[in-house]
VOPAGU-2260 file (C-alpha; in pm, 1 decimal, decimal comma):
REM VOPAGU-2260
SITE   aa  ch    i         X         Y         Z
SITE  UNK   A    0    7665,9    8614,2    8667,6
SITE  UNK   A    1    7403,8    8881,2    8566,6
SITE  UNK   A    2    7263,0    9151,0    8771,1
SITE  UNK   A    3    7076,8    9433,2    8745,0
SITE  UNK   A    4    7210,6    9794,4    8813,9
SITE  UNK   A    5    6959,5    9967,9    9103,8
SITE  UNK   A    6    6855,9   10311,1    9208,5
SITE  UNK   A    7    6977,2   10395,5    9499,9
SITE  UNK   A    8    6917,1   10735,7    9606,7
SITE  UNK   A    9    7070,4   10936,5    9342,3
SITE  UNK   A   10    7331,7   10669,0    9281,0
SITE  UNK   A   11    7246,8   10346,6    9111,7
SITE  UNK   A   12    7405,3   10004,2    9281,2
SITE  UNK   A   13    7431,1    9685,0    9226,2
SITE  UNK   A   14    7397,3    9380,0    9470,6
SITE  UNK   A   15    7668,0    9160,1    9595,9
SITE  UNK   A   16    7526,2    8810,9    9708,4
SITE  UNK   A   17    7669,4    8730,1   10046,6
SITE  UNK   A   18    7887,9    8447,0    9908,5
SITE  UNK   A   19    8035,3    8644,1    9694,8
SITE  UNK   A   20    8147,1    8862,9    9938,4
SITE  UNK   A   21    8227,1    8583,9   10217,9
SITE  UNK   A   22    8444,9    8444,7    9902,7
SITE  UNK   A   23    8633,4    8720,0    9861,9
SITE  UNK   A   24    8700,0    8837,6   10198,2
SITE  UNK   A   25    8493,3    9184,7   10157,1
SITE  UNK   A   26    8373,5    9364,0   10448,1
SITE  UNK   A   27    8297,9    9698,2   10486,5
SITE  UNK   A   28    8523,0    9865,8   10220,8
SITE  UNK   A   29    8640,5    9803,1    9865,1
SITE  UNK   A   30    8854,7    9975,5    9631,9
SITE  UNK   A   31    8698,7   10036,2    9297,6
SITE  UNK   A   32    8840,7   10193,7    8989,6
SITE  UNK   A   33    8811,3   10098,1    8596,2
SITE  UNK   A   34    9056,8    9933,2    8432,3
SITE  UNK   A   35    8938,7    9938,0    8038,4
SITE  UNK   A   36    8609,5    9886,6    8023,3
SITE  UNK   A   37    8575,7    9716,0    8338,1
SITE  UNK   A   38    8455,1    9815,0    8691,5
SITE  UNK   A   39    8717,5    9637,5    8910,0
SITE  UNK   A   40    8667,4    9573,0    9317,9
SITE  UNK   A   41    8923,9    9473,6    9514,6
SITE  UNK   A   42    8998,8    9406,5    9915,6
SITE  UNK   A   43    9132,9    9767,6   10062,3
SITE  UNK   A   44    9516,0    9737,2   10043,2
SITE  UNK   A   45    9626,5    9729,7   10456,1
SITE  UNK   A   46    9806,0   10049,8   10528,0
SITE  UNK   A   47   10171,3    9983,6   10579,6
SITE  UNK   A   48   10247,6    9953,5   10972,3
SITE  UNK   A   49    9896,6   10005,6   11093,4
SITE  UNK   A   50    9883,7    9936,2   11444,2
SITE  UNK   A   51   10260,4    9966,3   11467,3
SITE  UNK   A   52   10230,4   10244,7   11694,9
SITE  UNK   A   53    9952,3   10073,1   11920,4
SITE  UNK   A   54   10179,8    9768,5   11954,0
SITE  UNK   A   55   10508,9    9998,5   12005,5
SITE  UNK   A   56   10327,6   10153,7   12299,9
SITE  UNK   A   57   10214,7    9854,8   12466,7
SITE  UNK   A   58   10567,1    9673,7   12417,8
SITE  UNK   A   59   10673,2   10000,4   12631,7
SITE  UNK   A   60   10457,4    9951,6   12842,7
SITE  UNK   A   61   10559,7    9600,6   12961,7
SITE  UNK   A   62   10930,4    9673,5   12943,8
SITE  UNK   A   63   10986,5    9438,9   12660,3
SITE  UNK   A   64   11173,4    9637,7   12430,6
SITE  UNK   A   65   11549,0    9589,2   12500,9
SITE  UNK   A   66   11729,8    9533,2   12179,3
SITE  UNK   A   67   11757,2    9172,5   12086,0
SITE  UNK   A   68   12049,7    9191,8   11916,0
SITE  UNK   A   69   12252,0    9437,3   12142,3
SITE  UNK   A   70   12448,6    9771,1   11984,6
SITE  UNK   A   71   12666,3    9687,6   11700,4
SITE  UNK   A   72   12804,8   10025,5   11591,8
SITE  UNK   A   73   12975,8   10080,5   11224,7
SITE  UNK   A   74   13330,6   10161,4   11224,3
SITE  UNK   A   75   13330,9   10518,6   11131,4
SITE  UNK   A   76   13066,9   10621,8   11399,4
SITE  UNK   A   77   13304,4   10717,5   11619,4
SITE  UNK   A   78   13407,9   11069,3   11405,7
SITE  UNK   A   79   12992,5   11166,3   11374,7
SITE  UNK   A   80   12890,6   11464,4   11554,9
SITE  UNK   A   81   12531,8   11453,3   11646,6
């Protein structure tokens, strides 16, 4: 597909048709860098353990968070100072 680069401001853009977008699951953000002599756009990568604290807190909260699998020391603990 062709398209035209824009002025924006004192950028310059180009359009994304919506199903293009829906397509490719982009919202609101993109990562963009050149590889060669391409412009590449891709999905934002999802931060490792975002939310993780959120849902920590709330499984707190409702006194959910006993071990599931119980203590299961090693061997050697026993001799570590803490």
């Amino acid at each position: 597909m062709k398209t035209t680069i824009r002025r924006m401001g004192n950028s310059h853009g180009v359009l994304i048709p919506k199903p293009i977008l829906t397509q490719l699951g982009l919202e609101d953000e993109v990562d963009m860098q050149v590889e060669g002599n391409a412009l590449v756009i891709r999905r934002p990568q999802k931060k490792a353990r975002a939310g993780w604290a959120d849902a920590s807190r709330s499984l707190a909260a409702s006194k959910d968070d006993t071990l599931v699998m119980g203590e299961f020391p090693n061997a050697d603990d026993a001799g570590l100072e803490w």
